[in-house]
C-alpha positions in Angstrom: 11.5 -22.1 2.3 13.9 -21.1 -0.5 14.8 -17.8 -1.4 16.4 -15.9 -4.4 19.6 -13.9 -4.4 19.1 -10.5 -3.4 18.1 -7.8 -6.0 21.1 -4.8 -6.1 20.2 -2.1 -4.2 19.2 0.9 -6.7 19.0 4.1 -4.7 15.8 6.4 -4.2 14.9 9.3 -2.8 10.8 9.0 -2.0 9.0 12.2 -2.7 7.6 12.1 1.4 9.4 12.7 4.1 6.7 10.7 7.1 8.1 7.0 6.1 9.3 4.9 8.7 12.5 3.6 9.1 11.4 0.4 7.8 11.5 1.8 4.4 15.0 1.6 4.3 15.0 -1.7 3.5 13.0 -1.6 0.4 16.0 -1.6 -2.7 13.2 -0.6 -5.3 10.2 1.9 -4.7 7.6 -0.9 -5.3 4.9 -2.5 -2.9 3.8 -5.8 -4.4 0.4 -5.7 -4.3 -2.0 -8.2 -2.1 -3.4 -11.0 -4.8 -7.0 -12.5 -4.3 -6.2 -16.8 -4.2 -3.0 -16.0 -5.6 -0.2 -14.6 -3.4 0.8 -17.2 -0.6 3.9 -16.6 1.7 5.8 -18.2 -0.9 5.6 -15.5 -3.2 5.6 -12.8 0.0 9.2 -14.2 1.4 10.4 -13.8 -2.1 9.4 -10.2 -3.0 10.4 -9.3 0.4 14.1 -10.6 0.1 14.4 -9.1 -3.4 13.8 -6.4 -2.0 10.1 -4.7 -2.6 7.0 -4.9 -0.3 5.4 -8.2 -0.1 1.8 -8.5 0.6 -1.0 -10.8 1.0 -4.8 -11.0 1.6 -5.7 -12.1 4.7 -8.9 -13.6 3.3 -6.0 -16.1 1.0 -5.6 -18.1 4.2 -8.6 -20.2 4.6 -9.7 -20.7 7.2 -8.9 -18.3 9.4 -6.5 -20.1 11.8 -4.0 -20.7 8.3 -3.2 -17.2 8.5 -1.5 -17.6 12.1 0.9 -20.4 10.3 1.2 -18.6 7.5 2.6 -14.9 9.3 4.9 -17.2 11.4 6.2 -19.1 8.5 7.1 -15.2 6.9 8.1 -13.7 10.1 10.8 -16.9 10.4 11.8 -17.0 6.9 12.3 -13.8 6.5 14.3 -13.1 10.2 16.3 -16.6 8.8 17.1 -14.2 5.3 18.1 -11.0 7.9 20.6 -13.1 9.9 22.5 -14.9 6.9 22.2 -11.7 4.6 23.0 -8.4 6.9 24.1 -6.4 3.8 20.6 -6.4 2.5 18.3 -7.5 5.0 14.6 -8.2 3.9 11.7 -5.6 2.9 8.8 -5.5 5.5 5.7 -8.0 4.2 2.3 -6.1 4.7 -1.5 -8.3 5.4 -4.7 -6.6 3.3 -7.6 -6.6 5.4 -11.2 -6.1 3.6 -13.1 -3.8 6.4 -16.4 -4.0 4.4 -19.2 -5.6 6.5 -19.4 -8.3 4.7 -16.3 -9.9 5.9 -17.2 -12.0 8.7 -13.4 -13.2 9.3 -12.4 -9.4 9.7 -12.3 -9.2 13.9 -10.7 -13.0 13.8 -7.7 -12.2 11.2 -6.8 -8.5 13.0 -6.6 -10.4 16.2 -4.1 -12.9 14.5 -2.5 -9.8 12.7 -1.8 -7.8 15.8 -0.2 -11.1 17.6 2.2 -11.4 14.9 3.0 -7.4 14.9 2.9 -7.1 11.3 4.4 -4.5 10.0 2.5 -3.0 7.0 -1.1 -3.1 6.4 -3.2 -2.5 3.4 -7.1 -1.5 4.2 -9.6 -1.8 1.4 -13.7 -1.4 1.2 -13.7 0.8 4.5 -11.4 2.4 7.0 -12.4 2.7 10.3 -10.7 4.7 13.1 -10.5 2.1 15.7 -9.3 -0.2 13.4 -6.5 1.7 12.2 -5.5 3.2 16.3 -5.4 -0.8 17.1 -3.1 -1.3 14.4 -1.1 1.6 14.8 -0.8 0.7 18.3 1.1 -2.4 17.7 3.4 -0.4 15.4 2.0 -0.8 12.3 1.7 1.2 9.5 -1.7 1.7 7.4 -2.1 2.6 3.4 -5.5 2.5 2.5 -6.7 1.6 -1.4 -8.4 5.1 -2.7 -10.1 5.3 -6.2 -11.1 9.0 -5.4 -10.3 12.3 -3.7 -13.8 11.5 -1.9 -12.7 8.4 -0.5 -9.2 9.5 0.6 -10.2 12.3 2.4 -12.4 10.1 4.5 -9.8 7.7 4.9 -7.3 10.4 5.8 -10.0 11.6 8.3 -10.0 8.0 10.1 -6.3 8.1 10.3 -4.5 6.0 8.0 -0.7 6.7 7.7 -0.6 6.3 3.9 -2.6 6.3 0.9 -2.9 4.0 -2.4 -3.9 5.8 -5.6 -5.7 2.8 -7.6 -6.0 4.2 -11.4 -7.7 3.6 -14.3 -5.8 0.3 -15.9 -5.1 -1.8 -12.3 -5.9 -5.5 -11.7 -8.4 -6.1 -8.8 -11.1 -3.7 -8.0 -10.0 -0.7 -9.8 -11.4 3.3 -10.3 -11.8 4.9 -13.5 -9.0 7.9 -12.9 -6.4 8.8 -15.0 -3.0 8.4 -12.6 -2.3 11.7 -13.7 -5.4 13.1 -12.7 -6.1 11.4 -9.5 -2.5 11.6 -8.1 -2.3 15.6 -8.5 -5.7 15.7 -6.9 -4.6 13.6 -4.0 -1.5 15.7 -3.4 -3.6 18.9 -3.2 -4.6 17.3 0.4 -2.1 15.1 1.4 2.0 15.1 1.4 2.4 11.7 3.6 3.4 8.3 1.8 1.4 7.7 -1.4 1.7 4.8 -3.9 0.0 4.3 -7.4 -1.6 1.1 -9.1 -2.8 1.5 -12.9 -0.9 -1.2 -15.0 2.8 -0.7 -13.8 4.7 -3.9 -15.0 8.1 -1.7 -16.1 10.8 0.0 -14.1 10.1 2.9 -16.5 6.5 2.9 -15.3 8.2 2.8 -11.5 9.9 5.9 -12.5 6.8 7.4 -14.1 5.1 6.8 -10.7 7.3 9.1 -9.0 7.6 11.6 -11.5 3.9 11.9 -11.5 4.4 12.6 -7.3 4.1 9.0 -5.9 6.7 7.7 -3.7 5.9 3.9 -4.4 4.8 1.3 -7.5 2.1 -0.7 -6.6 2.6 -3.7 -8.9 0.2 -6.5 -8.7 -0.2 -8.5 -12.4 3.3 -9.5 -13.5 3.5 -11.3 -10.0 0.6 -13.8 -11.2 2.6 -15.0 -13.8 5.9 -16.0 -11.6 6.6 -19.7 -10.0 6.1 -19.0 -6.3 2.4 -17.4 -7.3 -0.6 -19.8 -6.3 -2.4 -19.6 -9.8 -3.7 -22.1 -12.0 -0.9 -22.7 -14.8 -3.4 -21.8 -17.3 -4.0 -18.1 -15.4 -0.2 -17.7 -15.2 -0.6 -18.5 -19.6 -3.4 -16.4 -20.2 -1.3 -13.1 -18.1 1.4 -14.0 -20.5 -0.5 -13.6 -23.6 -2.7 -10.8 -22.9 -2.5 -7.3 -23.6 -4.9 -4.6 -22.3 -7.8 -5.8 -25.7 -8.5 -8.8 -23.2 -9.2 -7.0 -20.2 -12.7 -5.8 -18.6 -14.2 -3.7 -16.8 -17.4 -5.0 -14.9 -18.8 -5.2 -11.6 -20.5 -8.3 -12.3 -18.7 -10.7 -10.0 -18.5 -8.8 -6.6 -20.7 -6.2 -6.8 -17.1 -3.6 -7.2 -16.0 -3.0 -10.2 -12.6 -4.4 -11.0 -11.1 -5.6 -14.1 -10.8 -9.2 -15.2 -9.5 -11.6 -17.9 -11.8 -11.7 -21.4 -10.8 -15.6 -22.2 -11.2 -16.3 -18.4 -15.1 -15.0 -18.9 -15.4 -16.9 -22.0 -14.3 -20.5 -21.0 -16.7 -19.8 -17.8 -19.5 -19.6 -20.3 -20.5 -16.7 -20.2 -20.6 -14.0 -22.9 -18.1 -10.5 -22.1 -20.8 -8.6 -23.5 -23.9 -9.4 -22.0 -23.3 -10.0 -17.9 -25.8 -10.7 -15.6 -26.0 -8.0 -13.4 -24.5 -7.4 -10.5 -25.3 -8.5 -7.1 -25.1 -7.3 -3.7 -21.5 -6.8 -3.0 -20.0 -9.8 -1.2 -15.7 -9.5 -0.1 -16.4 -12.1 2.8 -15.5 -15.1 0.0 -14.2 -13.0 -2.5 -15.3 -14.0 -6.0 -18.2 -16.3 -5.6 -18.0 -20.4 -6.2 -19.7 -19.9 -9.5 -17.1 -17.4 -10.8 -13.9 -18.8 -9.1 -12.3 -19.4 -12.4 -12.7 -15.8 -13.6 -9.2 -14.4 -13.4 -8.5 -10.5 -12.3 -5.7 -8.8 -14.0 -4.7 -5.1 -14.8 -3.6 -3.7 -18.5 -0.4 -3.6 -18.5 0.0 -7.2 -18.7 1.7 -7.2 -22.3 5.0 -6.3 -20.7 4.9 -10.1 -19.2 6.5 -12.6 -21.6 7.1 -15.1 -19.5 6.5 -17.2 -16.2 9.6 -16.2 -14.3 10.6 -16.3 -10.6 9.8 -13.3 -8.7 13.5 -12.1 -8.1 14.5 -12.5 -11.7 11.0 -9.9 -12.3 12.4 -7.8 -10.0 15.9 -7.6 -11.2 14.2 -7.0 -14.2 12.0 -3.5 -13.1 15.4 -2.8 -11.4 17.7 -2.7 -14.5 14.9 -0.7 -16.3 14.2 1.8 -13.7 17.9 2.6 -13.3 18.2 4.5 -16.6 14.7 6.1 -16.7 15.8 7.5 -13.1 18.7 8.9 -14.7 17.4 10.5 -17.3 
């Protein structure tokens, strides 16, 4: 699998002190964020060897036995990158599991998950104790995807290492909090590891992050619109010329709420301002058949110009983050 060249190292200091040492690896405080259909381990190995988090849903691998060849094909690639690049060895990747009972796959992919030892996990739609004590059993560690104080506290209560603050503004199934509100309200309760989504796509909104309390970026849209992303060329051109006017808010598709493309409602045929209402909620297939070509994306999507490669996005957040951190 090819790589890119490493992104330059740009130190930070992460507002927790409970990270593991596999942190150290990370050259920018950013966790790419786990894309429904399109993040493959393509776009995983290179985020990872640029240097920020790489993730994908387990639920991308279909069927379930891909997701063995797929954590294989990462765990190789990237221990290939480690032994020809000491001086900056790889960030660790991280596997979203949906824990809501309608996933069906859930029992098969953590068994395939725990072989492999990943080393990061994102939970979403449910945290359960014993899911998180088998996980942190084979050394991994958990953030779980919050919209609330509610919600955290009862993820907190079933043990997850780390929490993910998902704002107003983020791609995917998104809450309705202002960043600034929701993270002071989560560090009332909680001083472990703590990202934030809500339409980050600069390394001035990276910096914002942690000037807000956040130790980590959670950056999920600009990474639809790079070459190693598994989306239709015409999603990777409609990220590119969006802005946050062409972004909505509905619950329509999935029975969560979550934000989607205007134009991708539109050429389905159906009308943005008259959805049929929403079903029961189903995350065991994701978007339904009938909606597959109904694209999710956060606001802060006018920042992307361009379909680039991941690395050259990263060095990208990199240089811009440098001088908001200094000042």
């Amino acid at each position: 699998m090819k790589t890119q060249a490493p992104v330059e190292r740009v130190a930070f200091r992460p507002q927790s002190s409970h990270l593991p040492p596999v942190f150290a690896r990370l050259r920018l405080p950013v966790i790419g964020s786990p894309l429904f259909i399109v993040s493959t381990p393509q776009l995983v190995v290179a985020q990872c060897t640029a240097g920020i988090v790489g993730s994908l849903p387990a639920l991308n691998a279909r069927p379930s036995t891909q997701l063995d060849e797929w954590l294989g094909e990462i765990r190789e690639t990237l221990a290939a990158w480690d032994r020809e690049h000491p001086e900056t060895p790889a960030a660790p990747f991280a596997v979203n599991l949906i824990v809501h009972k309608s996933n069906a796959r859930l029992d098969d992919d953590l068994a395939i998950c725990l072989r492999h030892r990943v080393p990061l996990y994102i939970t979403s739609l449910g945290s359960r104790p014993d899911l998180n004590r088998a996980l942190q059993g084979a050394g991994g560690f958990v953030f779980h995807d919050v919209i609330n104080t509610r919600f955290a506290l009862k993820a907190l209560d079933a043990g997850v290492d780390g929490l993910i603050a998902v704002a107003a503004g983020a791609g995917g199934h998104a809450g309705t909090r202002s960043p600034f509100a929701l993270v002071d309200e989560l560090r009332r309760y909680f001083r472990g590891p703590l990202a934030l989504a809500g339409a980050i796509s600069t390394g001035r909104g990276i910096r914002a992050a942690q000037a807000m309390g956040a130790d980590f970026a959670y950056i999920g849209s600009p990474f639809i619109a790079t070459t190693e992303a598994r989306a239709a060329e015409a999603y990777k051109a409609a990220v590119v010329a969006a802005t946050s006017n062409d972004i909505l808010y509905t619950n329509a598709f999935t029975g969560v709420h979550g934000n989607y493309l205007i134009p991708s409602i539109r050429a389905a045929g159906l009308d943005p301002d008259h959805l049929p209402a929403a079903g029961a909620i189903d995350m065991g297939s994701g978007l339904k058949k009938t909606w597959k070509d109904i694209w999710g994306c956060g606001q802060g999507v006018a920042s992307v110009d361009a379909v680039r490669p991941a690395a050259e996005l990263i060095r990208r957040l990199a240089r811009e983050y440098a001088p908001g951190r200094a000042r």
